[in-house]
C-alpha positions in Angstrom: 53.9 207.1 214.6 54.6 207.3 211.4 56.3 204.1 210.8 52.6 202.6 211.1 52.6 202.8 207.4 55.2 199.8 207.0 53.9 196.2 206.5 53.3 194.0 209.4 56.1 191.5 209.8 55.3 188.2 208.7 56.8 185.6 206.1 60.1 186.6 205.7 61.9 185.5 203.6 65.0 184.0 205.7 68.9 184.0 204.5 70.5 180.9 202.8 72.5 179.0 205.6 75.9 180.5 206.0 75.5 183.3 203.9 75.0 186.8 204.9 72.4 187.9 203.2 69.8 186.9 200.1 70.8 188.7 197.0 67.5 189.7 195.7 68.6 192.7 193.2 68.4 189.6 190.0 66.0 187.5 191.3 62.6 189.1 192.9 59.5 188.4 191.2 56.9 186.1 192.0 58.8 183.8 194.2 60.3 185.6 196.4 56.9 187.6 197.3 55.5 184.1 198.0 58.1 183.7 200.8 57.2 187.3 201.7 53.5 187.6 201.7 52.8 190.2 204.0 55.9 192.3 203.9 57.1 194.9 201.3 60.3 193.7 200.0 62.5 196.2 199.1 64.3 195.4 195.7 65.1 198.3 194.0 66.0 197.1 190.4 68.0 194.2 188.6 71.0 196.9 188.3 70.9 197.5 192.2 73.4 195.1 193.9 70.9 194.3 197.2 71.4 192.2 200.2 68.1 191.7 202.1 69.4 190.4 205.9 66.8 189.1 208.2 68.1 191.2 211.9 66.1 190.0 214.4 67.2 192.0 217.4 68.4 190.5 220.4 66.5 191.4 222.8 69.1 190.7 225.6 72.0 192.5 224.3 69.7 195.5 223.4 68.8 195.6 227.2 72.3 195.9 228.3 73.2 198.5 225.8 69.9 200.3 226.7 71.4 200.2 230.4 75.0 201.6 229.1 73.0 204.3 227.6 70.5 204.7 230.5 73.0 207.6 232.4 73.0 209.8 229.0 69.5 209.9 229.0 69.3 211.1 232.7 72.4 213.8 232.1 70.9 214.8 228.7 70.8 218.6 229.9 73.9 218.7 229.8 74.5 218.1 226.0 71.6 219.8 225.1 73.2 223.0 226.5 76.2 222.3 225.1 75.0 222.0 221.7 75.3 225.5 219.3 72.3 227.3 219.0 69.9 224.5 221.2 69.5 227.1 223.7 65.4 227.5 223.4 64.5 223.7 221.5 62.5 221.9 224.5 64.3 219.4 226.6 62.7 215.8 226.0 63.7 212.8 227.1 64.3 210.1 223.9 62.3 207.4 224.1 63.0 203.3 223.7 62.5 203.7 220.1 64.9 206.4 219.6 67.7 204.0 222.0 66.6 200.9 220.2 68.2 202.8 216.6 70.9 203.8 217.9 71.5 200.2 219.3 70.9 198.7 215.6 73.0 201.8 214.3 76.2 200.3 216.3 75.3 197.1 214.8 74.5 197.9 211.1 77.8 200.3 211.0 80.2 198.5 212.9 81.7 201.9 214.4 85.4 201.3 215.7 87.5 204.0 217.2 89.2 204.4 213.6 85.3 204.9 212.1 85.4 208.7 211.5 81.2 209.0 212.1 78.9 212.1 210.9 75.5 212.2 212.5 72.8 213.8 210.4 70.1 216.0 211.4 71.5 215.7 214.6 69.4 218.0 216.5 70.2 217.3 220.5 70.6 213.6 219.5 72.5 211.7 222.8 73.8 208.8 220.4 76.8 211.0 218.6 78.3 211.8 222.7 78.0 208.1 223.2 79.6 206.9 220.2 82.7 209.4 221.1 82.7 208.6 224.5 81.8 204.2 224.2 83.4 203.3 220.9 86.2 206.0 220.6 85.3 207.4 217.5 85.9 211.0 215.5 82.7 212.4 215.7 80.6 215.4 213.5 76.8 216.3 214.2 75.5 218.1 211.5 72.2 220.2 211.8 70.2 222.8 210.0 69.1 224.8 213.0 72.6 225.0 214.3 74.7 228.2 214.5 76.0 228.3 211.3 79.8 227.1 210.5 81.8 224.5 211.7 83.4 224.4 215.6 84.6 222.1 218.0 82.7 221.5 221.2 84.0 220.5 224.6 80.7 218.5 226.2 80.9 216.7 229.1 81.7 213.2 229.6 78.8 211.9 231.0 79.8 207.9 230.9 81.8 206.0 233.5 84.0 203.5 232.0 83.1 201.6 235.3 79.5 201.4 234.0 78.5 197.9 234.3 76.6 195.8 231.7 78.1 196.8 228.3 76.3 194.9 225.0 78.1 192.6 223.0 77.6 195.5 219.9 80.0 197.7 222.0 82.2 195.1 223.6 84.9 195.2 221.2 85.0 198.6 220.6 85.5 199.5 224.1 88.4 196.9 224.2 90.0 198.5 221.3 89.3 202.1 222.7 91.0 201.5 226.1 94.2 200.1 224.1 94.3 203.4 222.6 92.7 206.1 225.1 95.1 207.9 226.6 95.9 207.3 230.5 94.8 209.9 233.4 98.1 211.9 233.9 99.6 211.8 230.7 99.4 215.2 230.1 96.2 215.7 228.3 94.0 215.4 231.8 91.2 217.4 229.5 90.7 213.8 227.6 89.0 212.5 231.1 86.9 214.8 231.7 85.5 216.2 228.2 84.4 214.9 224.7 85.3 217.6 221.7 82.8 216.9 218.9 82.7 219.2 215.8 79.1 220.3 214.8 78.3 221.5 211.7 75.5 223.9 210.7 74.3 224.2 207.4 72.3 222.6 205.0 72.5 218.8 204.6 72.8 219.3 200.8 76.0 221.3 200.8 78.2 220.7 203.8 80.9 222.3 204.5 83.2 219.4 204.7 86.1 218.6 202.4 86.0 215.4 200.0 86.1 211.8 201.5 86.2 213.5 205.6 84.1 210.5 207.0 83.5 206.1 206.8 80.0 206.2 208.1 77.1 208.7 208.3 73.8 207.7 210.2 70.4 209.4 209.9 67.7 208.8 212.6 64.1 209.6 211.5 65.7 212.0 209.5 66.0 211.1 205.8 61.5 210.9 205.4 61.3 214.9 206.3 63.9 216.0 203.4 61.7 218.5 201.4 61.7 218.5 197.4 64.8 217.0 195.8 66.1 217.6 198.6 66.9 213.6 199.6 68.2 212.9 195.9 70.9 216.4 196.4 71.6 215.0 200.2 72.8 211.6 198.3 75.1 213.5 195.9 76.1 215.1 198.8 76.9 212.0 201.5 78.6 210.2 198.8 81.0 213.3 198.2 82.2 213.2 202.2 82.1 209.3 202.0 85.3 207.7 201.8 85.9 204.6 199.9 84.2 202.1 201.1 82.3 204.1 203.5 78.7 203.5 204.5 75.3 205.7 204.4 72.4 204.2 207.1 68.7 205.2 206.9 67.2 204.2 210.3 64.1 203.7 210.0 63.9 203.3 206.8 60.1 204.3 205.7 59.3 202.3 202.5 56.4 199.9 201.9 54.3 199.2 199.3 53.1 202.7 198.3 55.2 205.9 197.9 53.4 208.8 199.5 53.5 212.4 201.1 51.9 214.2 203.9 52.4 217.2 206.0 51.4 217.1 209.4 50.9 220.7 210.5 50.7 219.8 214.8 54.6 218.4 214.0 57.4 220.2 215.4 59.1 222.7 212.1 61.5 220.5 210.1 59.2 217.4 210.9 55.8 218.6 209.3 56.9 217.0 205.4 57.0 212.9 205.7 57.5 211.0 203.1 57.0 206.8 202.6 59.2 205.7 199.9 58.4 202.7 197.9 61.3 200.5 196.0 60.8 202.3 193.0 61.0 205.7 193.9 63.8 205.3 196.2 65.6 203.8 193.4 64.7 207.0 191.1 65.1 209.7 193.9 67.8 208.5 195.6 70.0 205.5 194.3 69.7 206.5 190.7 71.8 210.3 192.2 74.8 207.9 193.1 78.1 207.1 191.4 78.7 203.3 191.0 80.0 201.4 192.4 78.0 200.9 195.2 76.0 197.7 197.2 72.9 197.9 199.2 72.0 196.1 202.0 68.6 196.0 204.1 67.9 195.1 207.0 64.5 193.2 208.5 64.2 194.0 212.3 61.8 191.2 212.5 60.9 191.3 215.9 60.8 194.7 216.7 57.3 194.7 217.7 57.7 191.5 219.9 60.4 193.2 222.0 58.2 196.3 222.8 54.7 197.0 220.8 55.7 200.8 220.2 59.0 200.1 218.5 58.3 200.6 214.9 61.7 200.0 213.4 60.9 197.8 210.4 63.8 198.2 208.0 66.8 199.9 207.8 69.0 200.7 203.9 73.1 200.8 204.4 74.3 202.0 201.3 78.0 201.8 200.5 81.3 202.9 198.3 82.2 200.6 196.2 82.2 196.9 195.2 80.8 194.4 197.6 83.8 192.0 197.0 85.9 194.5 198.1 84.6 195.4 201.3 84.2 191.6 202.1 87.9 191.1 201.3 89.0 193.7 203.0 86.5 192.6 206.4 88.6 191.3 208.9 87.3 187.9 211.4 86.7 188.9 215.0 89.4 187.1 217.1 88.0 184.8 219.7 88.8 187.1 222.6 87.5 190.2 220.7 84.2 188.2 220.7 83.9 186.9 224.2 
């Protein structure tokens, strides 16, 4: 995998109690790499505002969202046919990796039914059916290879609410979703027994999407294989669609200590190009594209290799709108019952 690139975890650098995260933007040098030794910490600048947030996964809830997600995976055919212009890609199933970051993807977002989501690079991707279906959520996939234009597909809905076994990361969002969902014999029956999800083909770069359409795009292993300036023009292009205060996640995020390129030719086409990002050329190729204000905050998956040797999810980057005191005035407390 290509992720073997990253760091091995070790000495991380661990958050200041009852804060959120370790502001490292001002303060990285010498010290911090001490507490760091053998991992590549990401500080992109003094005039980057960066949270770095030790995430070790919890490898219980992850098992029972894996088992939420379990049916998708064994129904995926039906998706895959559903999807515009998938007709002749082969049929594979995902594997734990790919369930692990959507898992962490729920997490790092926070997706709510209100959360308008865009999936990026979307391919036959099983995560934007179960974010429609689980959380509630306005969906878009967005792929090159797809019939060009934008439409609205019916898919099936492949989950049973009676599904036992739900993660923590979805609880609440279920809870809120079945406050709103419409009940069987309302007059909509079609909202029990399909899932309409626009998809989007075009270019990544230019989307046609009006201004401010979406809170939260997600990118799975897709962000590495943009080609040229391609990755700085998707930025331009993500922050355009974002609404205020919306957020941009890289999962996995491929940056270590070295910025380099290859081109695996036995790769299936639009996966050949990879490219490892360090700090600094992240920060020039990509952050340096984006209108301020905006915060950064990364993520250290710290056990990921404990939970299952081939995960390779080291880091993930959330980039979003505005000022960070705004988007932590504006967060709002889980109630106790929303957490149970």
């Amino acid at each position: 995998m290509v992720g073997q690139s990253l760091a091995p975890q070790a000495g991380l650098m661990r958050p200041t109690p009852g804060a959120a995260c370790a502001p490292t933007g001002r303060s990285s040098g010498p010290a911090l790499e001490a507490q760091m030794p053998n991992f590549a910490i990401l500080d992109f600048g003094p005039d980057i505002d960066t949270c770095h947030i030790e995430s070790p996964i919890d490898a219980t809830d992850f098992a029972a969202f894996e088992r939420r997600f379990r049916p998708l995976v064994e129904r995926r055919g039906e998706v895959h046919r559903a999807v515009p212009g998938a007709a002749t890609w082969p049929d594979c199933e995902p594997p734990r990796e790919k369930i692990l970051e959507y898992y962490l993807t729920v997490v790092a977002l926070g997706l709510q039914p209100q959360t308008a989501y865009l999936d990026v690079a979307s391919c036959v991707s099983l995560f934007p059916n179960f974010v429609a279906e689980v959380v509630g959520a306005p969906v878009i996939r967005q792929d090159l290879h797809y019939t060009p234009g934008r439409r609205t597909v019916s898919f099936p809905r492949l989950l049973d609410d009676s599904t036992r076994s739900a993660s923590a990361a979805v609880r609440l969002a279920r809870r809120l979703f079945r406050a709103t969902r419409p009940a069987p014999g309302d007059g909509r029956p079609e909202l029990d027994t399909a899932v309409r999800i626009e998809c989007v083909g075009s270019d990544a770069c230019a989307m046609p999407l009006p201004a401010e359409a979406v809170d939260a795009i997600g990118l799975h292993c897709s962000l590495e294989h943009f080609e040229g300036d391609a990755d700085g023009r998707f930025a331009d292009e993500a922050f355009r669609i974002l609404r205020p205060g919306g957020a941009l996640l890289v999962i996995p995020f491929y940056c270590g200590f070295d910025h380099f390129e290859t081109v695996r030719p036995e790769f299936a086409v639009g996966c050949q190009f990879h490219r490892n990002y360090d700090p600094r050329s992240f920060a020039a190729r990509v952050l340096s594209r984006l209108p301020r204000p905006f915060f950064v905050d990364v993520r250290y998956y710290t056990n990921h290799a404990a939970i299952d040797p081939s995960f390779y999810c080291a880091y993930s980057i959330c980039v979003r709108k505005g000022e960070r005191q705004a988007a932590a005035a504006g967060a709002r407390p889980a109630a106790a019952d929303e957490r149970a």
